[in-house]
C-alpha positions in Angstrom: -79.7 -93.0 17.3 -76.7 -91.6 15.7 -75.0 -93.2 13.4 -71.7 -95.5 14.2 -68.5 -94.1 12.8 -67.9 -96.7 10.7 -71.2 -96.0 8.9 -71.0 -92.3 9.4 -67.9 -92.6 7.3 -69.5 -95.1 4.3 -71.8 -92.3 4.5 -69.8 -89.7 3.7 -67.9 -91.6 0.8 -71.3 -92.8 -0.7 -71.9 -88.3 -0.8 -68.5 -88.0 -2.3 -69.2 -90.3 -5.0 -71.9 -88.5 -7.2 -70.0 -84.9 -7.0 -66.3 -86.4 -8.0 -67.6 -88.6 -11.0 -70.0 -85.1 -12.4 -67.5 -83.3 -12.2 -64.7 -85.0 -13.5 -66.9 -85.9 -16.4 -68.0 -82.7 -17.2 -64.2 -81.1 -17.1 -63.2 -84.2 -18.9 -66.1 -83.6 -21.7 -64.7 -79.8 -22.1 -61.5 -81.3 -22.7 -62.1 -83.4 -25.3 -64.8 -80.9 -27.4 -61.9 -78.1 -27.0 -58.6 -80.0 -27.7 -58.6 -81.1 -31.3 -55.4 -83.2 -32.4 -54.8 -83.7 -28.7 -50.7 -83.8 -27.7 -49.4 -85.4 -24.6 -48.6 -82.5 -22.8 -52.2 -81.4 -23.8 -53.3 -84.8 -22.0 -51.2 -84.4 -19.1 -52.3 -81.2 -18.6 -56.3 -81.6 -18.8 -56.2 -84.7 -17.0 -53.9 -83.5 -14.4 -56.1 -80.0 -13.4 -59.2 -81.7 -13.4 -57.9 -83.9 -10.6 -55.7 -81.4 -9.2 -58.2 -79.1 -8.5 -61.0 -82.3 -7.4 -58.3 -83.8 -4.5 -57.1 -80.1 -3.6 -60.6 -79.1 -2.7 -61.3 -82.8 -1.3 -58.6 -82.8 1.1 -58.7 -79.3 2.1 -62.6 -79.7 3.1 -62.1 -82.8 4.3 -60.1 -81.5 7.8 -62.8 -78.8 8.5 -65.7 -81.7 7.4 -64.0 -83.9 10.6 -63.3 -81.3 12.9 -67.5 -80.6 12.5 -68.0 -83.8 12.8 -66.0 -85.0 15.7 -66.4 -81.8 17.9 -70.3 -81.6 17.4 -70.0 -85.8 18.4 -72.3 -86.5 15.1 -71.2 -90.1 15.7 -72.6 -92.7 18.4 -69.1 -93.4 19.8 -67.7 -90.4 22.2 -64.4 -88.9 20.9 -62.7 -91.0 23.9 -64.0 -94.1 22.5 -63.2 -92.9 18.4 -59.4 -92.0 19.5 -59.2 -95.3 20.5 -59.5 -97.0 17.5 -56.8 -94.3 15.7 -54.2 -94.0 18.6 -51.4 -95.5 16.6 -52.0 -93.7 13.3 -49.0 -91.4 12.8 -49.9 -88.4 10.5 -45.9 -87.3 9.9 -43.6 -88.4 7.2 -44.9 -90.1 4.2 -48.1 -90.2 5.5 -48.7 -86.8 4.2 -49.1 -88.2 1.1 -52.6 -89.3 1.9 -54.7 -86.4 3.3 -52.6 -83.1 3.2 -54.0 -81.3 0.0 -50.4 -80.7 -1.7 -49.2 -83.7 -1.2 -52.5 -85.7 -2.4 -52.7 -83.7 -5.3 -49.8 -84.3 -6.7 -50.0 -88.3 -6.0 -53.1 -87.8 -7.9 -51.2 -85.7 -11.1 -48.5 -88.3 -11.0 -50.9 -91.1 -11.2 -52.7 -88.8 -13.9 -49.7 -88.5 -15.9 -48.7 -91.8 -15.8 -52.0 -93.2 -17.4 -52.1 -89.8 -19.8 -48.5 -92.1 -20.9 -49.9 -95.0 -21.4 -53.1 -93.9 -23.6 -50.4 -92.2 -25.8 -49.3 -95.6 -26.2 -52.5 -96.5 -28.0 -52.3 -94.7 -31.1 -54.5 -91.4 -32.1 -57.3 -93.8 -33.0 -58.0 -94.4 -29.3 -57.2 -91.7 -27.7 -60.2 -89.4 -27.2 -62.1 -92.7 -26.1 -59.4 -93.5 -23.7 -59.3 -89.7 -22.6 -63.3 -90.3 -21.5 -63.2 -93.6 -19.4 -59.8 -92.4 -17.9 -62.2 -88.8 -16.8 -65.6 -90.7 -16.6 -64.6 -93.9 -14.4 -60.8 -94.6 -13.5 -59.6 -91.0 -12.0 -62.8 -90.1 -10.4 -62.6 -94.2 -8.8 -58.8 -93.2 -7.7 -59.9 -90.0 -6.4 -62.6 -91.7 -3.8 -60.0 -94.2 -3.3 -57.4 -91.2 -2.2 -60.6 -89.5 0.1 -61.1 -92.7 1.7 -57.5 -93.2 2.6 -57.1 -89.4 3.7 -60.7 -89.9 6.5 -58.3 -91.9 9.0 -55.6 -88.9 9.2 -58.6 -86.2 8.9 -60.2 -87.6 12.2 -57.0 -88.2 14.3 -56.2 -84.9 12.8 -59.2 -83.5 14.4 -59.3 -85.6 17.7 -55.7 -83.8 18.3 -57.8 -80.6 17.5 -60.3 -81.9 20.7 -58.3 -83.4 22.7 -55.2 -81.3 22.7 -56.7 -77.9 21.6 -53.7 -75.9 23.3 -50.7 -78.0 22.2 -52.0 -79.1 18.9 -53.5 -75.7 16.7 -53.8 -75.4 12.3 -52.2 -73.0 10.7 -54.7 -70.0 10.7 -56.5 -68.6 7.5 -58.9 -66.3 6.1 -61.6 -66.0 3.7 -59.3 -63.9 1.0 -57.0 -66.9 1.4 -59.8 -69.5 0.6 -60.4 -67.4 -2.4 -57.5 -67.1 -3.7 -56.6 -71.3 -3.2 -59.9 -71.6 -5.3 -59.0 -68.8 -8.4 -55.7 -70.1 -8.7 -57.2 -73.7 -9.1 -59.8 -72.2 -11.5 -57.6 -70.8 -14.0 -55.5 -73.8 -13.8 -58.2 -75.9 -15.0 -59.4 -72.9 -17.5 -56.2 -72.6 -19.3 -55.8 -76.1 -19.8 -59.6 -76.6 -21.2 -59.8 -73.2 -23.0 -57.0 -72.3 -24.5 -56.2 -74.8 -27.0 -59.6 -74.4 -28.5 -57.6 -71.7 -30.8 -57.0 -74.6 -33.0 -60.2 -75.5 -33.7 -61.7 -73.9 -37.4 -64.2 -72.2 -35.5 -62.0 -70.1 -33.4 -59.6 -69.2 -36.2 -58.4 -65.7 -36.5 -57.6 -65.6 -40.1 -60.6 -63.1 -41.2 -59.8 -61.0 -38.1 -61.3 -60.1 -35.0 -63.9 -58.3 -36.4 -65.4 -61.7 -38.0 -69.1 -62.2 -37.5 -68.8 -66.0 -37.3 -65.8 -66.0 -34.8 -67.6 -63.4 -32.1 -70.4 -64.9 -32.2 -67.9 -68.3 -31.5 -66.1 -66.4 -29.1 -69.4 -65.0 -27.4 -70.9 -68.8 -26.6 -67.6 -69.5 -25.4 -67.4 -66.4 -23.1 -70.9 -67.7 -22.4 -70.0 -70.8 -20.8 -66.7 -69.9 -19.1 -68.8 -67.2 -17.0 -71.4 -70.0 -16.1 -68.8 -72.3 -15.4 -66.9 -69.9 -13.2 -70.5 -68.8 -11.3 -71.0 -72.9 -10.8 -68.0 -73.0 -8.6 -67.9 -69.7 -7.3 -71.3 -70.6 -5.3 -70.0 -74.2 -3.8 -70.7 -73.9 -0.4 -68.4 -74.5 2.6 -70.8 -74.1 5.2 -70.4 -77.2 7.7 -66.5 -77.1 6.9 -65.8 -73.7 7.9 -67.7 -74.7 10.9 -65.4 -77.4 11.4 -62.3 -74.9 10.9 -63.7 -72.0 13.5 -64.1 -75.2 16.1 -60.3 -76.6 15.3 -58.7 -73.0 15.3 -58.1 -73.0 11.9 -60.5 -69.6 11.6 -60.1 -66.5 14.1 -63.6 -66.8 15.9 -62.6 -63.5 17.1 -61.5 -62.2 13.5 -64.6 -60.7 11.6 -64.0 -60.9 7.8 -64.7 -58.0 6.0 -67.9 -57.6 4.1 -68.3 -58.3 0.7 -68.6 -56.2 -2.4 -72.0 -54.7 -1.1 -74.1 -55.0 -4.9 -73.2 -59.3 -4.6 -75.5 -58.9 -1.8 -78.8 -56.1 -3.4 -79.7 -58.9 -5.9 -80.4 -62.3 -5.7 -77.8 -65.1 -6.7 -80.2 -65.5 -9.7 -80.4 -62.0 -10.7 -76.4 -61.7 -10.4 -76.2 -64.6 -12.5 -78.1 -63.4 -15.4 -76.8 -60.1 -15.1 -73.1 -61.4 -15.4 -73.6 -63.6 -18.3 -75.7 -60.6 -20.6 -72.6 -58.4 -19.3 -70.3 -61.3 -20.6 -72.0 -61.5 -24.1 -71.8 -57.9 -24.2 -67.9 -57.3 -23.2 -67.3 -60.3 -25.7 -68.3 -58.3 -28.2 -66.5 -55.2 -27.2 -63.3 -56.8 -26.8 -62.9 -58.3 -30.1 -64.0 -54.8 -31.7 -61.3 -53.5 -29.6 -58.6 -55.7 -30.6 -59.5 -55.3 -34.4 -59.5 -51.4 -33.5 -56.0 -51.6 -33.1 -54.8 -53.6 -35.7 -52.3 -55.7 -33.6 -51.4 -59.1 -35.2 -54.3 -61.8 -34.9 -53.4 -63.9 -32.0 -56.4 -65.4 -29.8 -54.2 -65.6 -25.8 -53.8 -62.3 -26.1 -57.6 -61.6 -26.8 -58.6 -64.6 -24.5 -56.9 -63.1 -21.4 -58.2 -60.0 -21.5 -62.0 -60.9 -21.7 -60.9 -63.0 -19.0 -60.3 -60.2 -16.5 -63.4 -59.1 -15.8 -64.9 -62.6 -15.0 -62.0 -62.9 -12.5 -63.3 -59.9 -10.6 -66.7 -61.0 -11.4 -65.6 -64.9 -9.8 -63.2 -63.4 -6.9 -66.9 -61.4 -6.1 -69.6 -64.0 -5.8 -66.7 -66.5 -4.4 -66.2 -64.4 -1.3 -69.9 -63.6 -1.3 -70.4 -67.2 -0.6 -67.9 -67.8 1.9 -68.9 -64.9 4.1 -72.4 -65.9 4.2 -71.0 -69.8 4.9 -68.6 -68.2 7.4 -71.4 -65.8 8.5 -74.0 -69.4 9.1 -71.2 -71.3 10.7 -70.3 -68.3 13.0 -73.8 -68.5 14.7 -73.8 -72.8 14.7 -70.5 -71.8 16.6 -72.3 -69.9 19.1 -75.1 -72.2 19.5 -72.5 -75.3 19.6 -70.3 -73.1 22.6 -74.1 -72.7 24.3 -74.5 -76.2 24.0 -70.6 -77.6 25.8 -71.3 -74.7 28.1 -74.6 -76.5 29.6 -73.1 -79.7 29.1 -70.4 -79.4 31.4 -72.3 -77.0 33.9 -74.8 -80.3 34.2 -71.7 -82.6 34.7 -70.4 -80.9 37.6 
């Protein structure tokens, strides 16, 4: 027997759980090895992408997640039944706080700001311990807390979608759009988590570029922004952008275009590897360049461009994953339309 929605949605919170609080912790842990003689802004900043780009993705899944899960009835109770219970829930106005991704995330950077405050208040001699349960325990609990408030609008959201398919339609996107929402909250968090590492002895550019001890430095960092960036470039979206080609928020009709065809010769594995030697490799050529020219030392300048590649390289692997998500979904669509199409030939 299927699941009631009430448990079907405990469910789905208990899932949410173990993702939110690794990754928060992991992001937070970056922060606090990169930032020496953390500022406020600094704070603000960390704290605030890390759960900007948690609750952005959160919510934005979320609608899709519901719109799979109410049109393919996963729960016991019948849609009928489920609207029921959310018939008086009004998804306008200030309710938008609480499940539209924008909105959400910046309850989320207010709230992380506000705390960031209030750790300053502390003194230096607390702060980096503060910085850890704040990323470790009280902004991953307020992010569940926000994804639990946000299922109640994501269900009416997609009854509407079932009920009212004709009158009630979501703004239509596409895969380069869904890559682009993810970049843009990548480098948001990268910036903030990388670039303040120039302070840090390590990293400093007072022998030159051509310093032995800072590429190698500079070639382990290179190193783990790539894996970092291949981590998240690989999150699948399968069952949501199922959800989104049932609700109308993906073209069924609209074929993306195919990816970069040598993301698709070699295994995820084999890319992997291949992008992280090429990373070591450019790191290397990139600081030889810059010493090359003799330009004053500066480590932004240097940082940005090594990053350019890996954009590509992320932009790549991110859109090979959503076309082979939107590819998978595409066909549980057709099976889905086979399935209401027997359904209702049996009911009449």
């Amino acid at each position: 027997m299927m699941p009631i929605l009430t448990t079907f949605s405990q469910r789905y919170m208990r899932g949410a759980v173990i993702p939110v609080v690794l990754v928060s912790a992991i992001l937070t842990s970056s922060l606090i090895r990169n930032v020496i003689d953390i500022t406020l802004p600094e704070m603000i900043a960390g704290l605030g992408a890390i759960c900007l780009s948690i609750v952005w993705s959160m919510m934005r899944d979320g609608q899709g997640y519901w719109a799979y899960s109410v049109f393919t009835l996963r729960v016991f109770k019948n849609p009928q039944v489920v609207a029921g219970q959310y018939k008086e829930r009004k998804t306008a106005g200030m309710a938008k706080l609480l499940y539209q991704p924008g909105w959400a995330s910046l309850v989320i950077l207010c709230l992380a700001a506000a705390l960031s405050g209030l750790i300053w208040l502390c003194g230096p001699d607390w702060h980096y311990t503060l910085i850890v349960l704040l990323g470790v325990l009280v902004l991953p609990v307020l992010m569940v807390v926000q994804l639990g408030k946000s299922t109640p609008f994501n269900i009416v959201l997609a009854l509407k979608s079932y009920t009212e398919p004709e009158s009630y339609r979501p703004r239509q996107r596409r895969l380069p759009r869904l890559v682009a929402e993810d970049l843009l909250l990548n480098l948001l968090t990268n910036f903030t988590l990388v670039l303040p590492i120039a302070r840090k002895p390590a990293f400093s550019l007072a022998p030159g570029y051509a310093d032995p001890a800072f590429i190698v430095a500079f070639m382990l960092l290179m190193g783990a922004v790539t894996l970092f960036m291949l981590a998240f470039a690989c999150r699948t979206r399968r069952y949501v952008l199922f959800g989104e080609l049932l609700n109308g928020t993906l073209d069924v009709n609209s074929a993306p275009a195919a990816p970069w065809a040598f993301t698709g010769k070699l295994t995820r594995w084999q890319r992997g590897l291949l992008w992280l030697l090429a990373s070591q490799l450019w790191a290397i050529a990139i600081c030889l360049v810059f010493a090359a020219l003799q330009n004053t030392a500066q480590f932004i300048p240097l940082y940005l461009c090594a990053l350019l590649p890996l954009l590509v390289v992320y932009c790549a692997e991110r859109y090979q994953t959503l076309y082979n998500n939107y590819n998978d979904a595409l066909e549980m669509h057709k099976r889905h339309q086979v399935y209401v199409n027997n359904d209702a030939k049996t009911m009449k």
